[in-house]
Structure formats: structure tokens, C-alpha cells
VMD Tcl script that draws the C-alpha trace (Angstrom):
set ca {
  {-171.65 -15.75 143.01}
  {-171.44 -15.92 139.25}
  {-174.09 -14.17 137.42}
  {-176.24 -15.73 135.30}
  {-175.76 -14.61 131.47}
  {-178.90 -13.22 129.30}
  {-178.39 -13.04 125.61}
  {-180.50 -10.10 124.27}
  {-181.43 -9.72 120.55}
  {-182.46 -7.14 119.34}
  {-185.59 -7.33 116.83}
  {-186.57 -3.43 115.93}
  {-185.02 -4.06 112.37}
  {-187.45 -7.30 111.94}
  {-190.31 -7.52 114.58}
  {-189.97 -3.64 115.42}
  {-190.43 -2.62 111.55}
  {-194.37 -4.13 111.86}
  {-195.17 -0.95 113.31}
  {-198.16 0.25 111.46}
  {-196.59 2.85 108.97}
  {-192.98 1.97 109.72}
  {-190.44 0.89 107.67}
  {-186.58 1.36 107.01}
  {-184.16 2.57 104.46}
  {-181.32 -0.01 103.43}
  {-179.04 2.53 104.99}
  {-181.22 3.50 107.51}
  {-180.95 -0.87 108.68}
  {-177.08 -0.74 108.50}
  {-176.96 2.05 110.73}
  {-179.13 0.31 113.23}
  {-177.57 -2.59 112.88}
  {-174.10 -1.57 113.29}
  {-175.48 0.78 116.61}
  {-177.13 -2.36 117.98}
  {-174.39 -4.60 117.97}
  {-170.92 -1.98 118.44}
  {-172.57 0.91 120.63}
  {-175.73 -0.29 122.80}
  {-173.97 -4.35 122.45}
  {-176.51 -6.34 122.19}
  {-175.70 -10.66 122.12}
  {-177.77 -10.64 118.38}
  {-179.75 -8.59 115.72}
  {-182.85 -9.79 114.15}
  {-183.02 -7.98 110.81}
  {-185.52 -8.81 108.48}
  {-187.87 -11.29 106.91}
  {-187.07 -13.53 104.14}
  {-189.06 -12.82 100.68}
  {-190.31 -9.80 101.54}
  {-188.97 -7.46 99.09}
  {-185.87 -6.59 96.96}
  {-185.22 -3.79 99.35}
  {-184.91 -5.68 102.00}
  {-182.59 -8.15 100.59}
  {-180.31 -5.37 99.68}
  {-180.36 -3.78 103.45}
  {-179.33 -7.94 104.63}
  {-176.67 -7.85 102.43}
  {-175.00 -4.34 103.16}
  {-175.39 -5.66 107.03}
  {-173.70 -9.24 106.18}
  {-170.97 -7.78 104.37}
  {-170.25 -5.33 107.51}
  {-170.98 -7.96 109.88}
  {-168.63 -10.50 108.05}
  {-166.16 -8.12 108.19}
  {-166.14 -7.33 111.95}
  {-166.50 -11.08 112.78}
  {-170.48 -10.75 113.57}
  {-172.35 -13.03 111.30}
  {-173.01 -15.33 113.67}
  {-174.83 -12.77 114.98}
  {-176.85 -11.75 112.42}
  {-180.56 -13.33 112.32}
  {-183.12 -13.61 109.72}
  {-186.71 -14.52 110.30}
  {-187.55 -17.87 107.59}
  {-190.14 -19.62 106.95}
  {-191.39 -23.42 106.02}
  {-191.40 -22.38 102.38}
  {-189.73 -25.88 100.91}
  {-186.05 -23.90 101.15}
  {-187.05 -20.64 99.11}
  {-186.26 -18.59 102.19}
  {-182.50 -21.01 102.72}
  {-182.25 -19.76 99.31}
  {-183.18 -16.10 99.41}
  {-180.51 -16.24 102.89}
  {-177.77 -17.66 100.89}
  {-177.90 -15.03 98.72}
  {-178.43 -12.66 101.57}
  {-175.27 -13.76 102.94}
  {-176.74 -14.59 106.39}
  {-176.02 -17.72 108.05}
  {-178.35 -17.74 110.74}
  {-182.17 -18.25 110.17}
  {-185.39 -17.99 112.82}
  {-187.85 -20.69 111.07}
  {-191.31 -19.57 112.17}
  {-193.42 -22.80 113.16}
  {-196.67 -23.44 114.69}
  {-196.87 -23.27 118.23}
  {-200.29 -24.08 119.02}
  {-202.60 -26.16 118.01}
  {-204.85 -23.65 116.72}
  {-202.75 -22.49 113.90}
  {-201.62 -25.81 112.69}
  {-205.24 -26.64 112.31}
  {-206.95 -23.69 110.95}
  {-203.97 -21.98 109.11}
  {-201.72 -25.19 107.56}
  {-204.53 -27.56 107.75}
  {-201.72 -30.14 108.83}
  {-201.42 -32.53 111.31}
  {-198.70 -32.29 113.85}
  {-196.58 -35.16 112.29}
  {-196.30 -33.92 108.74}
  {-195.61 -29.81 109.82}
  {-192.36 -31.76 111.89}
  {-191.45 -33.57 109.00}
  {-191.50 -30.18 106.62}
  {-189.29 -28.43 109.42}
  {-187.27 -31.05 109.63}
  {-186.29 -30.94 105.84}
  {-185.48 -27.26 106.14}
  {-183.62 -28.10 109.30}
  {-181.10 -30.63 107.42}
  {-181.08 -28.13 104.46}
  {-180.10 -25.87 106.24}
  {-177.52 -27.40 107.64}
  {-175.69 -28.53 104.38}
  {-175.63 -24.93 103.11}
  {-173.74 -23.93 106.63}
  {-176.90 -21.99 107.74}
  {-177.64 -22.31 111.52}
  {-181.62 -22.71 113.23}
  {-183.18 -21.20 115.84}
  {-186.96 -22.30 115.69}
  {-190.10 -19.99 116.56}
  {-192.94 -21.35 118.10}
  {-195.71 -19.10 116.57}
  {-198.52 -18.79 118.86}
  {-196.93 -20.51 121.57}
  {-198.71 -19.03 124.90}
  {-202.07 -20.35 123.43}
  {-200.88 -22.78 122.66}
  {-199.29 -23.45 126.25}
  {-202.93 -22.70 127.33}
  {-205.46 -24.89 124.84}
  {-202.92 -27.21 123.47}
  {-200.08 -28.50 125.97}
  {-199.87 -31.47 124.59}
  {-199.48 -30.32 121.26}
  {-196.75 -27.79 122.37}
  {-194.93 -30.97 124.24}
  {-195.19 -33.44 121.23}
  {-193.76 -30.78 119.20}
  {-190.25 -29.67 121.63}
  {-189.94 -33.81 122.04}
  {-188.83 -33.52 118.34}
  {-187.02 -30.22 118.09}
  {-185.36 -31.49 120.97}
  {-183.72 -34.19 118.55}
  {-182.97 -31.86 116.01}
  {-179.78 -29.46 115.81}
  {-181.41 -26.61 116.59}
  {-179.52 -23.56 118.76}
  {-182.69 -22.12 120.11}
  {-186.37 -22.47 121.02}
  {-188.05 -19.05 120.75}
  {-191.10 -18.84 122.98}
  {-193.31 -16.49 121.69}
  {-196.33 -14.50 123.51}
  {-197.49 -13.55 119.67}
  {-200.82 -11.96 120.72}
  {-199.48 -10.32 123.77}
  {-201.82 -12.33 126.16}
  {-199.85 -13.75 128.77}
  {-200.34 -12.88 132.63}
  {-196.66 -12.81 134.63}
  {-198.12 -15.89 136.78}
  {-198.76 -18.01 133.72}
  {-194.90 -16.81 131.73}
  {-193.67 -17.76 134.96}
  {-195.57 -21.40 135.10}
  {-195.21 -22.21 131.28}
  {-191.66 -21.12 131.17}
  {-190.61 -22.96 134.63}
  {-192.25 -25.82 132.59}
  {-190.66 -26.00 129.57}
  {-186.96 -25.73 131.31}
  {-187.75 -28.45 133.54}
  {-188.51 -30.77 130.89}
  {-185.50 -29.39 128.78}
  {-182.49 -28.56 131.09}
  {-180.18 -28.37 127.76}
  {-182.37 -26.59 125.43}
  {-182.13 -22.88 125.00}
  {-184.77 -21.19 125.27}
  {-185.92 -17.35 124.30}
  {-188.67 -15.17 125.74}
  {-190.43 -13.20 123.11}
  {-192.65 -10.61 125.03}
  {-195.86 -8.54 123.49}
  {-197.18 -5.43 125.10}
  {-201.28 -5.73 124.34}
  {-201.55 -5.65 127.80}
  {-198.82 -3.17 129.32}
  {-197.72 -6.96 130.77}
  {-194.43 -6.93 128.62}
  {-191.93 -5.75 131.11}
  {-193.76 -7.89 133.70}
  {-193.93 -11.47 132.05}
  {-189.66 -10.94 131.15}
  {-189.27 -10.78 134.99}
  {-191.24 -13.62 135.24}
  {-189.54 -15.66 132.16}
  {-185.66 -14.61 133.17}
  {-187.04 -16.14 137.13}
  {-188.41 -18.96 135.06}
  {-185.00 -19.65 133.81}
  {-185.00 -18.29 130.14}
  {-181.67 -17.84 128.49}
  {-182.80 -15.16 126.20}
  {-184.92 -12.18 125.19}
  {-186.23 -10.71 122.45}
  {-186.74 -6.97 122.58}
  {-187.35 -3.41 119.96}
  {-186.02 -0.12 120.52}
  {-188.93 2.11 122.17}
  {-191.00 -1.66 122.21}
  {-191.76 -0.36 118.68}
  {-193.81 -3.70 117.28}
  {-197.61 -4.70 116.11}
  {-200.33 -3.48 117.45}
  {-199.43 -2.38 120.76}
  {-195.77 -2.80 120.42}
  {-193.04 -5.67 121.74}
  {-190.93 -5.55 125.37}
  {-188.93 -2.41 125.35}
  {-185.64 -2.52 125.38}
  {-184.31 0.23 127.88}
  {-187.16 -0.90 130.41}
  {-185.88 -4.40 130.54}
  {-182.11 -3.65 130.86}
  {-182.87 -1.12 133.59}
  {-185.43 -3.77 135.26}
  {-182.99 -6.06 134.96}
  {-180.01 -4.43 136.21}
  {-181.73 -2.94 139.43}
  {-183.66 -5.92 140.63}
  {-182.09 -8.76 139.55}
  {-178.21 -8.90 140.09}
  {-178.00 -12.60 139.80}
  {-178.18 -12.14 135.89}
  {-175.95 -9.96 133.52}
  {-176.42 -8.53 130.27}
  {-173.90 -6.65 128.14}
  {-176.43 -4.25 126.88}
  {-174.42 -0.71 127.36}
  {-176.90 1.86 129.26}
  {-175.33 5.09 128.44}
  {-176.14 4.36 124.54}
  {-179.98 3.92 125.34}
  {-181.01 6.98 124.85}
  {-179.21 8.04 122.09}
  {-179.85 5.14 120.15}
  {-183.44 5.69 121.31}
  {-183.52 9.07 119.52}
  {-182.25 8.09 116.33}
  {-184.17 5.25 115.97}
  {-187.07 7.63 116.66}
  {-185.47 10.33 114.36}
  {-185.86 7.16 111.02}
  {-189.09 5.90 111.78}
  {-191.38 9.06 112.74}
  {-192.53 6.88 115.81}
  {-192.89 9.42 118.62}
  {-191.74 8.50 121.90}
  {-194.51 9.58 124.60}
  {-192.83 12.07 127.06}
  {-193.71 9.77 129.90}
  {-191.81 6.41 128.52}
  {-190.00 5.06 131.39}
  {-185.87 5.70 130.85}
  {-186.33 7.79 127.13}
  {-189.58 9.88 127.49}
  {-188.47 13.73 127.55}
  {-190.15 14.19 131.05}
  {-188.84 11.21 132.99}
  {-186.47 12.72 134.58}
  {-188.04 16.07 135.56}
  {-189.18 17.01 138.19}
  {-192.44 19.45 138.26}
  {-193.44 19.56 141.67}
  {-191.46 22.20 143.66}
  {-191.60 20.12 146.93}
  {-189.50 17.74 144.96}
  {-187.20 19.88 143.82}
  {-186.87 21.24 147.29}
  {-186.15 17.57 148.62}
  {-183.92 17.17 145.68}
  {-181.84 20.09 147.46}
  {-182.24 18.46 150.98}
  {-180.43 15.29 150.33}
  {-181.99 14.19 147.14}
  {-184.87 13.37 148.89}
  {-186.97 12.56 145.47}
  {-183.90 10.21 143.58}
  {-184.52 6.91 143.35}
  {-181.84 4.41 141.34}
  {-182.91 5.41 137.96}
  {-180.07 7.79 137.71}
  {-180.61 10.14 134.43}
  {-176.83 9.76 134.23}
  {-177.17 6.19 133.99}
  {-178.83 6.67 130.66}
  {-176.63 9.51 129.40}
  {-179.14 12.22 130.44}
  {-179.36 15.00 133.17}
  {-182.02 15.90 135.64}
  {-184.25 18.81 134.70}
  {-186.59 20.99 136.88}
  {-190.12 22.11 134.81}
  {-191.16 25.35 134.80}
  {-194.67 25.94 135.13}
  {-197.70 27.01 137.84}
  {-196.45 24.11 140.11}
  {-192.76 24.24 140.00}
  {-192.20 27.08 143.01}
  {-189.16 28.40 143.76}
  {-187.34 25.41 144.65}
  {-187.05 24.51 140.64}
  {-186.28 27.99 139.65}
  {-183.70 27.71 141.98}
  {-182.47 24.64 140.07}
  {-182.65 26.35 137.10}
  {-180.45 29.38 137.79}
  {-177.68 27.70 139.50}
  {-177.28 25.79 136.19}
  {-177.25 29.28 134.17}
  {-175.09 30.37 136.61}
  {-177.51 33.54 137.85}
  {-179.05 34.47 141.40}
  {-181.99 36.61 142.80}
  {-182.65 37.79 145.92}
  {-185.81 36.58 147.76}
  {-188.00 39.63 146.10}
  {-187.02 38.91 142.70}
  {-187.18 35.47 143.05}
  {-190.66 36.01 144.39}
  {-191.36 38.10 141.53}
  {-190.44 35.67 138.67}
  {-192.07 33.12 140.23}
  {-195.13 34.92 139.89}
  {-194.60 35.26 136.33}
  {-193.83 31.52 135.56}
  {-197.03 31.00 137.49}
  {-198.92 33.27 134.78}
  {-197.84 31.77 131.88}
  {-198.25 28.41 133.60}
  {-202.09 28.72 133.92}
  {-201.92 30.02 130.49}
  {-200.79 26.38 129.71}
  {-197.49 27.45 128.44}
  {-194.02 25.41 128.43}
  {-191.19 27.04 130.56}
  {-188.08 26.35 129.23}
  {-184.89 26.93 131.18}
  {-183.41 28.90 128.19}
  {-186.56 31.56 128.48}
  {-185.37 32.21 132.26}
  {-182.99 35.38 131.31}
  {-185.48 37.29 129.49}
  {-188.29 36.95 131.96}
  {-185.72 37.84 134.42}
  {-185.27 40.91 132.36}
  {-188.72 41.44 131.40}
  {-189.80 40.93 135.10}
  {-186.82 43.20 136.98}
  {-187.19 45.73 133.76}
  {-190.86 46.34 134.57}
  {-189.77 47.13 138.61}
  {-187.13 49.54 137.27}
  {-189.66 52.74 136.60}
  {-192.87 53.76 138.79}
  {-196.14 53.18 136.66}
  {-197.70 55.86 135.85}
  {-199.57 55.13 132.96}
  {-201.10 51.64 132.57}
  {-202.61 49.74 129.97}
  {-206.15 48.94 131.78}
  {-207.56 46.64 129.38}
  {-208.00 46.24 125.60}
  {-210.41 44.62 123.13}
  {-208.47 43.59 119.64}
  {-210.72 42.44 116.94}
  {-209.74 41.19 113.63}
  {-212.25 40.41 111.32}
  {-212.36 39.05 107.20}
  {-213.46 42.08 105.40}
  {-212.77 44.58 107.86}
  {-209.80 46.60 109.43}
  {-208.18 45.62 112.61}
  {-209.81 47.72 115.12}
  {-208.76 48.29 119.03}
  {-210.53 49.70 121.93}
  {-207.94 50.54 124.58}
  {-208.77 51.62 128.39}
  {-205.87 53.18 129.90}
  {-204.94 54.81 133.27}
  {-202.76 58.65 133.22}
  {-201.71 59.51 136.53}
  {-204.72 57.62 137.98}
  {-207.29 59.41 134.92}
  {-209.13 57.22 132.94}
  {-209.22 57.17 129.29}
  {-211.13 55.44 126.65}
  {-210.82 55.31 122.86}
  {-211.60 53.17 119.86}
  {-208.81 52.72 116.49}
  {-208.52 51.62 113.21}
  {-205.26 50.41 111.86}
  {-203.51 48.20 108.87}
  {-203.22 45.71 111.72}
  {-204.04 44.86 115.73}
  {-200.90 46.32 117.02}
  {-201.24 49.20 114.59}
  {-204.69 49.81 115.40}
  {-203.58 49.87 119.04}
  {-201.08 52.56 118.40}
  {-204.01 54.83 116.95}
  {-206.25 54.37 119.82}
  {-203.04 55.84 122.00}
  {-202.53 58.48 119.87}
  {-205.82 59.88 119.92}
  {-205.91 59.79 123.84}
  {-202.47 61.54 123.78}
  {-203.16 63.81 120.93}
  {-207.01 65.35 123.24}
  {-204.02 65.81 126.25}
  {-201.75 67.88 124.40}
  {-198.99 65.10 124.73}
  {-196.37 64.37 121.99}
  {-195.89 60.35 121.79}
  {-192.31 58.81 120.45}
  {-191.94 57.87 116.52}
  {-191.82 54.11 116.11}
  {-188.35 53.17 114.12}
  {-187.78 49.92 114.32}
  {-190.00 46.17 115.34}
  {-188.89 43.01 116.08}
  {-190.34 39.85 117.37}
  {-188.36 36.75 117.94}
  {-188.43 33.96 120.11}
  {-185.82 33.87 123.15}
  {-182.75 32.40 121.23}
  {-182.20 28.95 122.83}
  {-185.68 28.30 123.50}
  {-187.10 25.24 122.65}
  {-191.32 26.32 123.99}
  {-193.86 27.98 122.08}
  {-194.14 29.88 126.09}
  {-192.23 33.59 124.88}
  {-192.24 35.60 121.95}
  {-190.55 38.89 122.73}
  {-191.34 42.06 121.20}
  {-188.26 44.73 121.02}
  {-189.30 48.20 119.64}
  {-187.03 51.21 118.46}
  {-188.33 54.65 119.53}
  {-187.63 57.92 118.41}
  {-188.21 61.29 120.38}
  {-186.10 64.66 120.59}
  {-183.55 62.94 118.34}
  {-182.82 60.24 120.67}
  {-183.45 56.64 119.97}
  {-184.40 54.04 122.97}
  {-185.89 50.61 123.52}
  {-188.25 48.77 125.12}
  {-188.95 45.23 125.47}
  {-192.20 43.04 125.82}
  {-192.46 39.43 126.87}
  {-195.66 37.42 126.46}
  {-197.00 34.42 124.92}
  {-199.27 36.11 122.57}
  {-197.28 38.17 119.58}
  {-199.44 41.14 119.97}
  {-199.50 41.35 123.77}
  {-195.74 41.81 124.06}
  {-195.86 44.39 121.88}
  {-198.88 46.33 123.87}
  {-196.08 45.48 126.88}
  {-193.28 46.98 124.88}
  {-195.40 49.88 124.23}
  {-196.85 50.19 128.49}
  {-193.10 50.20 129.48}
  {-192.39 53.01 126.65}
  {-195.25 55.29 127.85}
  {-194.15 54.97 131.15}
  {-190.48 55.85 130.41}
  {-191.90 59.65 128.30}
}
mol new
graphics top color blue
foreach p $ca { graphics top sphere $p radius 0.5 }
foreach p [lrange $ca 0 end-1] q [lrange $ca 1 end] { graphics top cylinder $p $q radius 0.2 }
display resetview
């Protein structure tokens, strides 16, 4: 069976740049535009409004002049308005020869924003039309407004494609402009409008004020749309437009009797930088480019992940150019730690396993991030600590640090199952620590190691704020050794640097 083409276009350079607080360098838009149409290969770029600034006519006409060059003007779209040719004009020097005239498509608008009637708005459009057409500029007509008016005005809506359907226009664009449509009505108003016009092509513009966006392009491409309009992360007003990645996955796992050229592997990366110029987060849990969409937490799924991939479905992270990851944290188990080492290439037995579990666990409830990268030190940290028998422990501690005042510590700690108690001073917590031990070692008669040396650093490769380790130089008889503490608090690895040393004298 032959499939069905979709032309997408691409408007995160026009449509995508109304983001509240968004907006795009002139090489920032080249960039974007030459990724859009050579690496993710989309049909057509939307890149900019007419008029709007001097900036913006510079960014159209670095992208014409590349686009020209490659043979992609044609593909090259500018949104225009019914401004009695000053946008034809402001495209002609742009150097674009395709223009998206933004029209009224309801009823509503014409009325309360032109104050026209129906018959004189189609006679301004189609002057610009003709104009167009003797300066070798090509139409494609927006129908602002267009599900309202599909719901209050139908008969306005039909009047007005009986005309553009005389007029040499490539494309009807079908707006949902306030993000209101329901998939049952895209799917009526669209089925609808193709009926009546078998030989008109027609675009799907989607909003996302209702989360529907993904939802009513299923229901327009069923319809029989031809086209779609969709942004990078469904960056866009208010609550955004159709996303891009989520509509060429959608449409490439449940509905093979369509094709689109859009290349998958460059979705994410594209994703990133586009991300990277605007300052537009991507929330973790965006379907195909969040950072936790394909990682698993649980560790029953990472167990079924090892027992036939019992958790995979068809969204394939290597689909998208990304791998599967296994989170570390108070639910992940063994099963992702598991995961985790084979891909650093280290093993445990059961009781070590068992034991760095437990660890993860802590910092876990602590509501600390687990990276992968942090494994090897808490292996080290963890199997470090088992290596000696504890003799002296660090029972509990009080750290206070006050404005005005000294650090001061009081310190409870266990020798050879005695109890001692004492209170410090010091230029700072850790410090203040340190004199609380001495004076507990100093009433036993006991001689404690000279500090020489204290570092703290983060695990190198670590991308959590989960670890800071502590390393700490000591000094005694002449002989220099080191201890390591791992913890999430600065201090507290260094009071675990300093257990492990007292336990080693």
C-alpha cells in the first residue's frame, strides 16, 4: 500500500518565538533553520513575521541567501499580513518567495477586530493575492481563528474557502488559534472541509491550552489533512503549539498508512540546542526529550528489563539518539544498580551489593540525585568503611554556626564501647569538631594524628548535587595516610573522613 505523504513545517522560528520571554539571534535563526531543513528534514520552515523589526529582516535574509543557495527557497515561509502589500514589500526585500497571509477565520474577528464585512476582507486578500503573484511570491492563506469560527460561524468559514478556492493559493492553513478544539470536533470540522474541497490543501495548525495538541493531529491527519504545523519542544503562546517529536513518534508508531521525512535520531539533539538559545527548559518528564523519559526508577522494572525487557515498549531511546538509564535513588533496588555497574564495567558480590544498596537508599530519603558516575566512590566509601573493625564511633554531634559567634560542636563519641562527651570552639564547624576530639583524647592520654592536607570535591564525572567527598592528609610518627568521607553535606564527610581515621590509630 502506498503511504500517504505529510508535509511538516516547522514554525519554532515564527510561531515558536511567541514564547513569553523568547526570542532569537539572527545567527541563532540560521542555525535553526539550516538544522530544521538539512538534519531533522522537515517539508518547510516558518521563520518569521513580516514588519516586525530590523533584526528580524536581517535573520530572513541570512536564511534566504543560504536557502537560495542549497535550492530551498521554496521552502522558506514568512508569516504576512493584509497590510495593502507593505509586508510583499518588506518579503521582496527579505528575499523570500513564499508568504502565509493571516486572514480572518471566524466571524468573530472580522466583526469586532476589522470591522469589515466578509465581501470587502476577500476583496483586500485578493489584491495581495494577485500582487503577490506578479512579484513571483507564492500564498498559502491562514485562517485566523478558524475552530471558532468552525463552531459559531460555519457559514462564514464556507463563504470564505468558496473564494480562496478560486484563487491561486497553495495552501489553506487551519488554525486551532486559541487551543480549544476537542479531537471529536478536529476530526468533524476537518473531515468537513476535505469533503467539500478534495483538491485543496489543507494544514492542521494545533494549540496545546488544553494538553489536546497531540490528540486533535491524530484526529486531523484521520480527517485527511495534508499538513502540520509544529515547534520544537511545542514552544508557542501561552501554553505552547503541537510538539514536534510527539507527533513524529505518534505518527510513526500508530499510523503506518502516512509517512513523514522528519529524521528521528536528530530530535533530540536538535531539541537541546534549541533549548540551549532560548532558556526554555524542557520538563524532565516531556514525552521523547525530557531527561527522565527513558529511565527507569522502579527496581521491579529494571529487573523485568533484565528478564526479557519486560518494561520496553516501542519508544526505543535509540530511536531518538538516546540510551536507557536506570535512577538511583530509595526505590531503584538492586536490579538498577545492577544496570549501572555492568555499564562501568564493575561487579559485587551479593553482600556488597547489599551494602551499597543500603547506602543509595540513605541518600535517597535524603532526597538526593544518584548519578551513575558517583557509583565508584560509594563503592569505595561503602567497602572502605567494612575494611577495619569500629572501634571508635562518632555517636552523634550538634554543629552550630551562628552570626556573631564562633562555630561551636558538641560531639558524643563511643571508645571501645566508653562514652564520651565534650563541647568545642573552632575558626569553623569542622574545626570546632576537631577540638571537641582533642579534648576527649587529650583527658585519655591519647596522641591524635596532625592534619596536613583537606580537600573537598565533587566525584569527577558527576553531574548531582548527591556527593561531596572529603579526602584528608594525616600525619603521625612521620608517616602520612588518608582517609576518605562521602556524604551529601560538606561537613559530614569530613566528620566521616575523620571516624574512619580514628578508627585506623
Amino acid at each position: 500500500m502506498k503511504k500517504r505523504k505529510i508535509e511538516i513545517m516547522d514554525t519554532t522560528l515564527r510561531d515558536g518565538e511567541q514564547t513569553s520571554g523568547v526570542s532569537f539571534s539572527v545567527s541563532e535563526k540560521l542555525t535553526l533553520a539550516k538544522l530544521l531543513l538539512e538534519e531533522l528534514q522537515v517539508d518547510r520552515i516558518e521563520v518569521a513575521s513580516a514588519r516586525v523589526s530590523e533584526g528580524e529582516l536581517r535573520a530572513v535574509q541570512q536564511i534566504t541567501e543560504w536557502a537560495g543557495s542549497m535550492g530551498y527557497l521554496d521552502r522558506v515561509e514568512v508569516l504576512t499580513f493584509v497590510d495593502n502589500g507593505v509586508s510583499l514589500k518588506w518579503m521582496q526585500k527579505a528575499g523570500a518567495k513564499v508568504q502565509n497571509l493571516l486572514t480572518k477565520g471566524s466571524m468573530n474577528h472580522l466583526t469586532y477586530q476589522l470591522k469589515k464585512t466578509p465581501e470587502a476582507h476577500f476583496s483586500d486578500i485578493q489584491k495581495i493575492i494577485a500582487r503577490a503573484e506578479t512579484v513571483g511570491i507564492d500564498t498559502n492563506v491562514y485562517l485566523e481563528d478558524w475552530s471558532n469560527g468552525m463552531r459559531n460561524s460555519p457559514e462564514y468559514v464556507f463563504q470564505y474557502l468558496d473564494f480562496l478556492a478560486t484563487q491561486p493559493v497553495k495552501r489553506i492553513l487551519l488554525p486551532d488559534t486559541l487551543g480549544v478544539l476537542t479531537h471529536s470536533e478536529t476530526h468533524t470540522f476537518i473531515s468537513e472541509i476535505i469533503t467539500r474541497y478534495p483538491h485543496i490543501h489543507f494544514d492542521f495548525h494545533g494549540h496545546n491550552d488544553y494538553d489536546l495538541s497531540v490528540a486533535n493531529v491524530m484526529e486531523a491527519l484521520k480527517a485527511g489533512c495534508h499538513g502540520l504545523h509544529l515547534t520544537v519542544n511545542g514552544m508557542g503562546e501561552r501554553a505552547g503549539n503541537a510538539p514536534l517529536a510527539s507527533v513524529v513518534a505518534v505518527v510513526n508508531d500508530f499510523m503506518p498508512e502516512l509517512k513523514i521525512t522528519v529524521r528521528e535520531s536528530s530530535l533530540h539533539k536538535v531539541s537541546k540546542l534549541v533549548s540551549a538559545f532560548t532558556g526554555f527548559g524542557i520538563p524532565a518528564n516531556k514525552p521523547i526529550v525530557g531527561d527522565n523519559v527513558f529511565t527507569q526508577t522502579a527496581g521491579i522494572h529494571a529487573d523485568g528489563d533484565s528478564k526479557k525487557n519486560l518494561y520496553f515498549n516501542d519508544l526505543l531511546p535509540e530511536r531518538f539518539g538516546r540510551k536507557r538509564t536506570y535512577a538511583l535513588g530509595k526505590t531503584s533496588g538492586k536490579a538498577n544498580i545492577q544496570k549501572n555497574l555492568q555499564e562501568l564495567g564493575l561487579t559485587l558480590n551479593d553482600d556488597e551489593l547489599g551494602k551499597v544498596t543500603q547506602r543509595i537508599i540513605e541518600l535517597g530519603d535524603k532526597k538526593e540525585k544518584v548519578t551513575k558516575e558517583d557509583l565508584p566512590y560509594i563503592i569505595s566509601d561503602v567497602l572502605d568503611s567494612e575494611a577495619y573493625e569500629k572501634k571508635v564511633l562518632v555517636k552523634s554531634y550538634v554543629l552550630t554556626h551562628s552570626k556573631g559567634l564562633k562555630p561551636s560542636t558538641t560531639v558524643s563519641l563511643e571508645i571501645h564501647g566508653k562514652q564520651y562527651e565534650e563541647n568545642a570552639q573552632g575558626d569553623g564547624q569542622f574545626d570546632a569538631f576537631m577540638n571537641a576530639i582533642k579534648k576527649v583524647y587529650t583527658a585519655e592520654k591519647l596522641e591524635l594524628p596532625k592534619l596536613i592536607d583537606y580537600a573537598v570535591r565533587i566525584p569527577p564525572g558527576s553531574h548531582s548535587d548527591a556527593l561531596c567527598e572529603t579526602i584528608i592528609t594525616w600525619e603521625k610518627q612521620g608517616k602520612d595516610f588518608t582517609t576518605r568521607g562521602l556524604d551529601s553535606d560538606q561537613t559530614v564527610s569530613a566528620i566521616k573522613a575523620t571516624e574512619k581515621m580514628l578508627n585506623i590509630i
